[in-house]
C-alpha positions, 0 to 999 in steps of 0.5 A: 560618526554619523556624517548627516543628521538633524536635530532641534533646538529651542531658543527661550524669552527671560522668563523661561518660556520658549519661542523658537524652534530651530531645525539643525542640519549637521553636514561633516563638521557644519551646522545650518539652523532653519528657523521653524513654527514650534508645532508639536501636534497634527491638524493645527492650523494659523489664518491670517483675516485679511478684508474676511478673507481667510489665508493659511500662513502656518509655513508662510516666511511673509508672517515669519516674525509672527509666527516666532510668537506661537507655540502649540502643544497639542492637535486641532487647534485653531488661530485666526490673526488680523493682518494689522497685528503685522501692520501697527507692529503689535507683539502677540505671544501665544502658548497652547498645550491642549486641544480642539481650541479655537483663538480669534482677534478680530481687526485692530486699528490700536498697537497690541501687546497680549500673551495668551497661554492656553492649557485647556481643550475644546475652548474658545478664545474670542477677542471683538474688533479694535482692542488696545493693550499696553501689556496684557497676559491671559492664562485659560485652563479647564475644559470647555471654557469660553473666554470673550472679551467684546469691541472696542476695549483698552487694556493698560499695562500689566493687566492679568486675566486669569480663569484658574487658581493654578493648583486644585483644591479638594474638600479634604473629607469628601474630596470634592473639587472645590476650585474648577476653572471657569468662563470670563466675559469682558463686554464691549467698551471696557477700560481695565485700569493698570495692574488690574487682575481678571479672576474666573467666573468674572463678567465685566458689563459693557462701557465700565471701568476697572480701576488701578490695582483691582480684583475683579472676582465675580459677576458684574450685571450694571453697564457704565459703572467704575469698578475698583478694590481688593475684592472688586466694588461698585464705587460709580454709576452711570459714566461713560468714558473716551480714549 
């Protein structure tokens, strides 16, 4: 019997995701637990951006209960958070099992609730200054991939932004790839509406408008404009909207 050791534990959300990691001290017949980053790679690094300024908070207890939210799967990633993220008590969740990723949220004045789910390497996740958002999950697979979403945007509940189809799909005869994953840009000002869903190689243009329950699976190019459907359509030009 060994009368010292350490081992890990990991406590999970009710979708089967994990959230905690647990360092365990076994002494004799006692356990102590230390709360800790889940962090399974090198090089990984977590900022907080406060007034431009950048400050590691990877093992910082100030920011324990943001951490709790980040999990990271891989090496050479980077996170960059806003302050206000603690400040307006937002709820950030975020996921990375690749590498040489960068993630930036810029400054918010709104309350935020995002998960982000990184499967991809050598991405950049780039959200503007003063996003709103009710609940909001982005998942992001492939290689390369730029995923922008521009200032001042508001996100209602249960919207879901993906750039992949989950599973590959070949040519059967050729076997070509038919599906790769590929790049999203959301433009400043954009209002996706309640269970919206942001499909790849999709471009909202600035100051638009996605309708409730719309699949949005292409490229859009005319700003100011109500988009809504299963596939997404034009179906308003030329509005502005305010929160």
């Amino acid at each position: 019997m060994k009368l010292f050791y350490k081992d890990y534990k990991y406590s999970k959300r009710k979708d089967g995701m994990p959230t905690r990691k647990y360092e365990v001290y076994h002494i004799l017949f006692f356990k102590f637990s230390k709360r800790v980053l889940y962090d399974d790679g090198y090089n990984n690094s977590i900022f907080i951006n406060s007034n431009g300024t950048l400050h590691n908070i990877k093992y910082n207890k100030k920011y324990k209960n943001l951490l709790n939210g980040i999990i990271i799967q891989g090496n050479n990633n980077l996170i960059i958070l806003p302050t206000d993220l603690i400040d307006n008590k937002s709820s950030i969740y975020i996921l990375i099992t690749g590498n040489n990723n960068k993630i930036t949220i810029n400054p918010t004045v709104y309350r935020v609730f995002l998960e982000i789910v990184l499967d991809c390497s050598d991405s950049l996740v780039n959200i503007g200054k003063n996003l709103s958002s009710a609940n909001c999950s982005i998942v992001i697979d492939g290689k390369g991939i730029n995923f922008l979403i521009g200032n001042d945007c508001m996100f209602s509940s249960n919207v879901k932004i993906r750039n992949t189809d989950g599973h590959a799909i070949f040519d059967k005869t050729t076997n070509k790839y038919l599906n790769p994953c590929s790049n999203i840009k959301i433009g400043d000002h954009v209002w996706l509406g309640m269970d919206s869903s942001i499909l790849k190689n999709t471009s909202i243009p600035d100051g638009c408008i996605v309708g409730m329950n719309t699949l949005v699976n292409k490229q859009f190019t005319e700003p100011n404009c109500i988009i809504a459907g299963v596939p997404a359509k034009v179906v308003k030009h030329n509005v502005r909207w305010e929160r």
